[in-house]
ROLO-164095 format. One record per residue (C-alpha): x, y, z. Coordinates in nm, 2 decimals, decimal comma. Example, Ala and Ser with C-alpha at 12.3 -4.5 7.8 and 13.67 -1.06 7.14 Angstrom:
// ROLO-164095
((1,23; -0,45; 0,78)) ((1,37; -0,11; 0,71)) 
END
This chain:
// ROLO-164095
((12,19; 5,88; 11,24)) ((12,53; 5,80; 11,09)) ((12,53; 5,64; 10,74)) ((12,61; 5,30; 10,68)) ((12,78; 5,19; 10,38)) ((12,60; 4,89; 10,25)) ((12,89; 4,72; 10,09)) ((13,09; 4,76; 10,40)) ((12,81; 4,68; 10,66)) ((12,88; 4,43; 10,94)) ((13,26; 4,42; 10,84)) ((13,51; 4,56; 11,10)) ((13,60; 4,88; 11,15)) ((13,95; 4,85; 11,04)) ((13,80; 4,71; 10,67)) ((13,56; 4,95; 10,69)) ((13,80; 5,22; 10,74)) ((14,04; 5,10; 10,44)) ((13,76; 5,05; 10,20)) ((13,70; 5,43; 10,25)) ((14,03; 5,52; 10,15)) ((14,07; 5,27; 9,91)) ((13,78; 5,45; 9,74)) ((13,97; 5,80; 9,77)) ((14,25; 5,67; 9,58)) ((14,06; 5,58; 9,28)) ((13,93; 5,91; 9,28)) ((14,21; 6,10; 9,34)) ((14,36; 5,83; 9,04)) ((14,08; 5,95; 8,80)) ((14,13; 6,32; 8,87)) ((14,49; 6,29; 8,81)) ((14,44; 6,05; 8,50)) ((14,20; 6,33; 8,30)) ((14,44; 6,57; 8,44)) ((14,72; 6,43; 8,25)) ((14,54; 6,38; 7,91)) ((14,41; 6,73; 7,96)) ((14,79; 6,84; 7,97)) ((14,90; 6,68; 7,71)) ((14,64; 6,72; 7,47)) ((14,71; 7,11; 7,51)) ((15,07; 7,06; 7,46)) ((15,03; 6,84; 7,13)) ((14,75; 7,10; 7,03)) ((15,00; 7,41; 7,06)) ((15,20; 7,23; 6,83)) ((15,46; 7,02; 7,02)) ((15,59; 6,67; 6,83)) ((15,57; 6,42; 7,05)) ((15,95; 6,38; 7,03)) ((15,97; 6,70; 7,23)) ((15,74; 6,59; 7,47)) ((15,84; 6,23; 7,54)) ((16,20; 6,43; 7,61)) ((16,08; 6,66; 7,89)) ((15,85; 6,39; 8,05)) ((15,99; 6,11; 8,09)) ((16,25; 6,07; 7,86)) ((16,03; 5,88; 7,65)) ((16,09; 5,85; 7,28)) ((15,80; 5,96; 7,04)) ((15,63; 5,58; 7,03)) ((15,64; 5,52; 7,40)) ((15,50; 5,88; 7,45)) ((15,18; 5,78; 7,21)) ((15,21; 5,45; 7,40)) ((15,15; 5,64; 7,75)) ((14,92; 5,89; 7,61)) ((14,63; 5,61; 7,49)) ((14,72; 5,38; 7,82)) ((14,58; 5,67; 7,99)) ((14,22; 5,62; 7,77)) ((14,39; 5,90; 7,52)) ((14,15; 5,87; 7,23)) ((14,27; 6,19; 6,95)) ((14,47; 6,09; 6,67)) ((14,58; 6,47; 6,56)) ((14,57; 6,37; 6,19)) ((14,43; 6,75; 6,18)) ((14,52; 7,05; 6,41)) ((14,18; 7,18; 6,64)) ((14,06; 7,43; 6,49)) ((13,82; 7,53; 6,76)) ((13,88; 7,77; 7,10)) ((14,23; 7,74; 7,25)) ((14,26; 7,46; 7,57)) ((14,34; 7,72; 7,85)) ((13,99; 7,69; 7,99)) ((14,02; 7,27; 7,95)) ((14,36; 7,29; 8,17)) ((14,24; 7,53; 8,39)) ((13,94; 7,33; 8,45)) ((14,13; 7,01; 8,47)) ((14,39; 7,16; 8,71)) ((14,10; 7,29; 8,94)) ((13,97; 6,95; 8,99)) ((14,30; 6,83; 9,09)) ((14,39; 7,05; 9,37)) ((14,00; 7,06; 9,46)) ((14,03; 6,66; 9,44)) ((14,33; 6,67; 9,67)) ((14,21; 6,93; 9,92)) ((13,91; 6,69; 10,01)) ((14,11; 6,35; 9,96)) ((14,40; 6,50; 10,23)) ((14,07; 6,60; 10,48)) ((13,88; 6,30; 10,44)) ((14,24; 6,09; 10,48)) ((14,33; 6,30; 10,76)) ((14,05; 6,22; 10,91)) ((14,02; 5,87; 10,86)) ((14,42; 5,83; 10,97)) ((14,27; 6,03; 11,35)) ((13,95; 5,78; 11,38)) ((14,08; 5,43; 11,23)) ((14,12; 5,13; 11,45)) ((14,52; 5,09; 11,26)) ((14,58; 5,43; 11,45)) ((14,46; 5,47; 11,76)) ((14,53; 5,73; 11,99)) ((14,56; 5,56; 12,38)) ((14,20; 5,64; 12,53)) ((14,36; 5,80; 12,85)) ((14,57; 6,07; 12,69)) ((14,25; 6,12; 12,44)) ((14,00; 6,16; 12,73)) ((14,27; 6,43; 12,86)) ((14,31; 6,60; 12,51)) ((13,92; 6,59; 12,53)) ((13,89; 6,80; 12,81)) ((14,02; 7,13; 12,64)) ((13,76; 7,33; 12,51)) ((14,00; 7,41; 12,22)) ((14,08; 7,05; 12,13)) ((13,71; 7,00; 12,10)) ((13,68; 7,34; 11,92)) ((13,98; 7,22; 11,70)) ((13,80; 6,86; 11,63)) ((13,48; 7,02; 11,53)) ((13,62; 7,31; 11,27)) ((13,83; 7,00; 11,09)) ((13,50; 6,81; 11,07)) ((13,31; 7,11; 10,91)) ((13,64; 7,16; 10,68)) ((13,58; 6,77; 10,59)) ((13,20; 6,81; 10,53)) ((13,26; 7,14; 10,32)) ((13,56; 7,02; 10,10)) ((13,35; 6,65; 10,04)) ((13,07; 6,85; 9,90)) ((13,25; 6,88; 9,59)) ((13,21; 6,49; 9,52)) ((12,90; 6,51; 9,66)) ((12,74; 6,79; 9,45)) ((12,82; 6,55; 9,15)) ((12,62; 6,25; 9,23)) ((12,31; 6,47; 9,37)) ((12,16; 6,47; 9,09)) ((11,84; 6,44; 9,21)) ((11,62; 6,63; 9,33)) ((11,60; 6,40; 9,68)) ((11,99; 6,41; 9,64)) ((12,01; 6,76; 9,67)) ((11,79; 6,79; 9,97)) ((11,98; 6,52; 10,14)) ((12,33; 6,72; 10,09)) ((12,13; 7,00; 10,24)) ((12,06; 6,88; 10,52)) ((12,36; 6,74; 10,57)) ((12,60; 7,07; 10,54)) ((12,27; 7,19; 10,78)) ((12,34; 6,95; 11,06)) ((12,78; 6,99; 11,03)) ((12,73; 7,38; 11,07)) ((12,49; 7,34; 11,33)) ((12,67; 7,10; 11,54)) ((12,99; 7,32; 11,45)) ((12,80; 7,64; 11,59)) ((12,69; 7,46; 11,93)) ((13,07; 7,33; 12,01)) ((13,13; 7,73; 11,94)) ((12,92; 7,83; 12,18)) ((12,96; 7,61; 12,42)) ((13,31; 7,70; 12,40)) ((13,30; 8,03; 12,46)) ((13,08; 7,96; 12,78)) ((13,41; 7,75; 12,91)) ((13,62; 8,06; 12,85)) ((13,40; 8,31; 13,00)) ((13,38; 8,03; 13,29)) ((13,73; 7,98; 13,31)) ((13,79; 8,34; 13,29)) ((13,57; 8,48; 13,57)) ((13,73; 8,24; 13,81)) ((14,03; 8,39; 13,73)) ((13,93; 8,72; 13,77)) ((13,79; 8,56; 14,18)) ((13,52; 8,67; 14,33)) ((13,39; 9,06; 14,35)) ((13,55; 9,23; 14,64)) 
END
């Protein structure tokens, strides 16, 4: 059974479709937002003024710097150096997320772009492209890209223990469904190839 969004239910498909991606953006915003604090807090905590800074991004001047630093929810004040573990593991960490982020935000928008009412391919020439075994093959590994790549949103709000089960299943049914179109593929080939090869003689 496909899930229904409840705040989207009963609304056409093309609002539907745009409320999905609107929803991407704002993560991919907030991934790219801690992102950018993370960066900056390693820069000013390796001992950078914010003159410097502001010059090499930007070309801001030390207050607008500050300025953009706490519009982005920047909270430290650096009235004392850290004194704690180096920020290499923070950056890393934060720089992970990003291309993580974007990896699932480019499949899920790829995705969305191929089945949105704004973009529709003509039915004929998608019936046609729907014949090919491959094209179907094609269709089915992208959707089990999507569902793997997703999961590392979804992990994060599973945190229960029906949650979990319920992203189990899930990535259960994709691989599934992805290992049927497999085989049934490579029964068209084998099909396709023995009438090539003809008839025994």
């Amino acid at each position: 059974m496909k899930y229904v969004d409840p705040a989207t239910a009963g609304e056409p498909p093309a609002i539907v479709q745009s409320v999905a991606a609107l929803r991407m953006m704002a993560r991919a915003h907030e991934t790219v937002n801690h992102a950018e604090l993370t960066l900056i807090e390693s820069i000013i905590d390796n001992g950078w003024t914010w003159e410097r800074l502001g010059s090499v991004y930007g070309d801001r001047s030390k207050q607008a710097m500050q300025q953009h630093y706490k519009r982005r929810g920047g909270e430290r004040n650096w009235r004392e150096r850290p004194s704690g573990p180096d920020s290499r593991a923070a950056v890393r960490e934060a720089m992970e997320r990003v291309i993580l982020n974007f990896r699932a935000t480019d499949e899920a928008l790829t995705n969305t772009m191929s089945d949105a009412v704004w973009n529709e391919r003509d039915p004929e020439q998608e019936a046609q492209r729907r014949r090919s075994p491959i094209a179907r093959l094609t269709d089915s590994a992208e959707e089990l890209v999507q569902l793997v790549t997703n999961r590392v949103h979804t992990e994060v709000d599973a945190t229960t223990v029906e949650g979990k089960r319920t992203l189990i299943d899930k990535m259960i049914a994709g691989i599934e469904q992805h290992r049927d179109t497999l085989d049934e593929t490579i029964a068209e080939l084998r099909r396709r190839r023995a009438e090539l090869d003809g008839p025994p003689e």
